[in-house]
C-alpha positions in Angstrom: -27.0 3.1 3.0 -29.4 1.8 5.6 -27.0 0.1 7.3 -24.9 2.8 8.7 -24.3 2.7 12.4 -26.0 5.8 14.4 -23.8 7.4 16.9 -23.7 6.1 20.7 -25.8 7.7 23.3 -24.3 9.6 26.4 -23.5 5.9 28.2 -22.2 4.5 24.6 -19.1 3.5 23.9 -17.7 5.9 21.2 -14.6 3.6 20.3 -17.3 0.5 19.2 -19.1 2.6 17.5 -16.5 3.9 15.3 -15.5 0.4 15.0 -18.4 -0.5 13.8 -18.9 2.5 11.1 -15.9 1.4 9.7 -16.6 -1.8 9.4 -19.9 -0.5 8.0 -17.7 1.4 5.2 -15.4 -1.2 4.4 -18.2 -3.6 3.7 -19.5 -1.1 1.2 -16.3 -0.6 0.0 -15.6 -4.6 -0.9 -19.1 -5.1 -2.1 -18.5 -2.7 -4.7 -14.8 -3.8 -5.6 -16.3 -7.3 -6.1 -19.3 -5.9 -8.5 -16.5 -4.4 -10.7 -14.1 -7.1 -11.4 -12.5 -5.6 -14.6 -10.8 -3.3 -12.1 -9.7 -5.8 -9.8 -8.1 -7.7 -12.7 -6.3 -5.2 -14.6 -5.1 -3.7 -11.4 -3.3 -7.5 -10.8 -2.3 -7.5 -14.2 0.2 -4.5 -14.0 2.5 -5.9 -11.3 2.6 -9.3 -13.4 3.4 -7.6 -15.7 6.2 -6.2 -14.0 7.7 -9.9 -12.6 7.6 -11.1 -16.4 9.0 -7.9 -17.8 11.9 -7.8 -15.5 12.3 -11.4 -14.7 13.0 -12.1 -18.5 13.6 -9.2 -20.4 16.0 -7.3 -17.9 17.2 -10.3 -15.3 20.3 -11.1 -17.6 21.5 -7.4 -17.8 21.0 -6.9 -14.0 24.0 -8.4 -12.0 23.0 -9.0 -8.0 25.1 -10.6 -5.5 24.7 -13.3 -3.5 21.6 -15.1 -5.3 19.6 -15.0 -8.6 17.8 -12.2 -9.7 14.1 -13.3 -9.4 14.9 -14.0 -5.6 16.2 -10.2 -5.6 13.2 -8.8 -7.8 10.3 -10.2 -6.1 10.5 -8.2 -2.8 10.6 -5.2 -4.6 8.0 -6.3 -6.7 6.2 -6.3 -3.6 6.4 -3.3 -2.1 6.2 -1.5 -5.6 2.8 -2.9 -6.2 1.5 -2.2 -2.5 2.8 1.5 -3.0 1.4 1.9 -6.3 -2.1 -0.1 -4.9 -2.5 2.6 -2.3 -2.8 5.1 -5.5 -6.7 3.5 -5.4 -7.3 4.9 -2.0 -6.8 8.6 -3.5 -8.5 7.4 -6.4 -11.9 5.9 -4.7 -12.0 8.9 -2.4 -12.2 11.4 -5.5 -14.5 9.2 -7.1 -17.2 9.4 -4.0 -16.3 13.1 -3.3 -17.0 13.8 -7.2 -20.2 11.8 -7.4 -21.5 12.9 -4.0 -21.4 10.3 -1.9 -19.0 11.8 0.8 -21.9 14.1 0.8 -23.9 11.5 1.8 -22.0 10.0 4.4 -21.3 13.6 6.6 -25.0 13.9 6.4 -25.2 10.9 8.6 -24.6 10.4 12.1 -21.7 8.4 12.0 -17.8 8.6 13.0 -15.9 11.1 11.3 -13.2 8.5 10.5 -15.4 6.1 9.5 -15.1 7.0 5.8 -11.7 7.0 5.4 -10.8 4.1 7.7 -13.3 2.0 6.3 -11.8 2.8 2.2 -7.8 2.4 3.9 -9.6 -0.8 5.6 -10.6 -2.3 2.2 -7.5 -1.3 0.4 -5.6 -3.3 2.7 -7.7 -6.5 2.1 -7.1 -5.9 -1.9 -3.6 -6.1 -1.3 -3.5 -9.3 0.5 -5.2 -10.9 -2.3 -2.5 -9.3 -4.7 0.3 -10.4 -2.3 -1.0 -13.9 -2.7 -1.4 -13.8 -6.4 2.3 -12.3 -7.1 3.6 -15.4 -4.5 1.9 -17.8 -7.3 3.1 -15.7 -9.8 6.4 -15.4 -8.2 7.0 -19.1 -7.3 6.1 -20.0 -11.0 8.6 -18.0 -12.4 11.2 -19.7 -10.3 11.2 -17.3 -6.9 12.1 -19.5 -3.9 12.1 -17.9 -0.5 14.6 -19.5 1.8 13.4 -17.4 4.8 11.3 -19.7 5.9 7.2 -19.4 6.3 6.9 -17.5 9.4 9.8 -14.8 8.0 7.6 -14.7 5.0 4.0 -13.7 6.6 6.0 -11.6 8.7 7.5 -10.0 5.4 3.9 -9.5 4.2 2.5 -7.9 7.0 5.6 -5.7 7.0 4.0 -4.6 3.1 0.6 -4.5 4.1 1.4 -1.6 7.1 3.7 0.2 5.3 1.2 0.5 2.2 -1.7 1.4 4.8 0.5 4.5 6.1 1.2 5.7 2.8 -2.5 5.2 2.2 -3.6 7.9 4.6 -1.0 10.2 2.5 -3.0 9.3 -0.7 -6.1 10.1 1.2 -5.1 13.4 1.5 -4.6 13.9 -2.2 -7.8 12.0 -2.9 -10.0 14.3 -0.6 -7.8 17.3 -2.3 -8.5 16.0 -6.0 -10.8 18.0 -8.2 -11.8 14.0 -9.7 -10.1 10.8 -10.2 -8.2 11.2 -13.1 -6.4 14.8 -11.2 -5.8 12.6 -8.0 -3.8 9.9 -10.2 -1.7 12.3 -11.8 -1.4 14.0 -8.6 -0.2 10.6 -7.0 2.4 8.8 -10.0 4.9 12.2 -9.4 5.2 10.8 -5.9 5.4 7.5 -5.9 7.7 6.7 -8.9 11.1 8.4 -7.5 10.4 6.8 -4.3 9.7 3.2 -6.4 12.5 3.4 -9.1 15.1 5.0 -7.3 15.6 2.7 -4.7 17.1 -1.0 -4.2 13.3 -2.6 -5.5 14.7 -3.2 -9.0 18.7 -2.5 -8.9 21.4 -2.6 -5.6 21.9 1.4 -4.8 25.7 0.6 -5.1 25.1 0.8 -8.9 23.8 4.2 -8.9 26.0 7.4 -8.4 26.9 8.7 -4.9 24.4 11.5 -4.9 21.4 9.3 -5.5 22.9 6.8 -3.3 22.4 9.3 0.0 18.2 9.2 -1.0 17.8 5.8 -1.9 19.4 4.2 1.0 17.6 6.4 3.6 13.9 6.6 1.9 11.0 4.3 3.1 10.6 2.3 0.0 14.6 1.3 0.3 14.2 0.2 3.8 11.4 -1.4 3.4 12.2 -3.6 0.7 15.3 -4.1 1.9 13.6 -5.5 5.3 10.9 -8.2 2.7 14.1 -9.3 1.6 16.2 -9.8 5.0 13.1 -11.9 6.0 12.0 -13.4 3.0 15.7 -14.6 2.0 18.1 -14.1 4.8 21.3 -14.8 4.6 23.5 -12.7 2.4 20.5 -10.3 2.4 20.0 -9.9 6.3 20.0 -6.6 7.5 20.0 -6.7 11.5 17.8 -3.6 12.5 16.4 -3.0 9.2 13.1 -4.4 9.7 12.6 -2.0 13.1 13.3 0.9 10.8 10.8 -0.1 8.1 7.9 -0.3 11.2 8.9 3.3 12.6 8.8 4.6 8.8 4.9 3.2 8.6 4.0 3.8 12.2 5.2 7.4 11.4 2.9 7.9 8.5 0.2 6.8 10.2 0.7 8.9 13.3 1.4 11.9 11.2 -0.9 11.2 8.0 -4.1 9.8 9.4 -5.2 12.6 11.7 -3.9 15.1 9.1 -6.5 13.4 6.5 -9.0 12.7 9.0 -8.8 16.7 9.8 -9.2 17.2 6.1 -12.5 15.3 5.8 -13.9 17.2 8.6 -12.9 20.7 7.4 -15.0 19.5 4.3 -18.4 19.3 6.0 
């Protein structure tokens, strides 16, 4: 890459230069999510997937109160597909670790977080284009926030930093990986209790007491209960629930990020 930002002298400023590296990275990392569009698609295609499988094969067997159950579904859609999105950040990150291009990149005078701030960077910008193609998806299948527009971008930024402190987590795995296909397995064992047993799909009352105490006290619960309070409102407002959802993310980016970031440099 010969655009790679060299580090600042003794009166540069080190925070713009790290900036800039990861801007640097996440350029590189878009560029080459755009040249490869097949993976782009079929990536989309699984959560659709998802809103048609549920919202017409399983809707009628599901009871929810207070609403229908494509109102119910689609936040938990949501959050399902950013948690199972930040699997790629694991994924990418094994891919250039296997193929050498991490190598690459610690040979160069650039930030040390650069690399793995510019790949969580990019990730983040593929999920807002999947959060705006599951709202068309959504709203064609009959899904009608009554939340209000505000409540709803709110809702989505909500996603999109919860999925970004999980993606440091995945970074971990992806810098830990022997290659691709290892971090992937090593990821789905983690993400699909958190996904499935929780109120994405199903209210927790329906499940037995034991599983009731994880699913209505792990991040992906409060979470998609807090797209909900402020994509629906009403019977599904939670006061407090959306504050809880932020500390969970701010929490795994306080604790993941500098245990990844310490991880990448342990590797040069």
């Amino acid at each position: 890459m010969t655009d790679i930002a060299f580090p600042p002298t003794q009166s540069g400023n080190a925070l713009t230069w790290t900036i800039s590296d990861i801007a640097v990275v996440t350029k590189r990392n878009l560029i080459r999510l755009m040249r490869t569009p097949e993976a782009l698609f079929f990536s989309s295609l699984q959560p659709i997937m998802f809103v048609l499988l549920f919202r017409y094969v399983f809707a009628g067997a599901i009871p929810v109160p207070g609403g229908s159950y494509v109102n119910y579904l689609m936040p938990g859609i949501f959050v399902q597909t950013m948690c199972f999105g930040a699997i790629s950040t694991a994924i990418g990150l094994a891919e250039d670790l296997q193929t050498g291009l991490l190598e690459r990149f610690r040979a160069l005078p650039m930030s040390r977080a650069a690399v793995l701030g510019g790949r969580t960077t990019a990730d983040v910008c593929r999920n807002i284009f999947v959060i705006g193609l599951l709202t068309a998806v959504g709203f064609a299948v009959g899904f009608r926030p009554t939340g209000g527009v505000a409540n709803y971008l709110l809702a989505a930024l909500l996603m999109l930093f919860f999925a970004y402190g999980l993606m440091w987590g995945f970074a971990i795995i992806g810098l830990t990986a022997a290659n691709a296909e290892t971090a992937q397995l090593m990821s789905f064992p983690l993400l699909f209790p958190l996904t499935f047993a929780s109120s994405a799909f199903v209210p927790t009352q329906s499940m037995p007491g034991w599983l009731q105490a994880f699913a209505n006290n792990q991040p992906v619960t409060i979470t998609v209960n807090a797209a909900r309070s402020l994509m629906l409102g009403g019977h599904y407002a939670m006061p407090g629930i959306i504050w809880k959802s932020l500390a969970w993310s701010l929490g795994f980016v306080v604790v993941l990020a500098p245990l990844a970031i310490q991880r990448y440099r342990k590797m040069a």
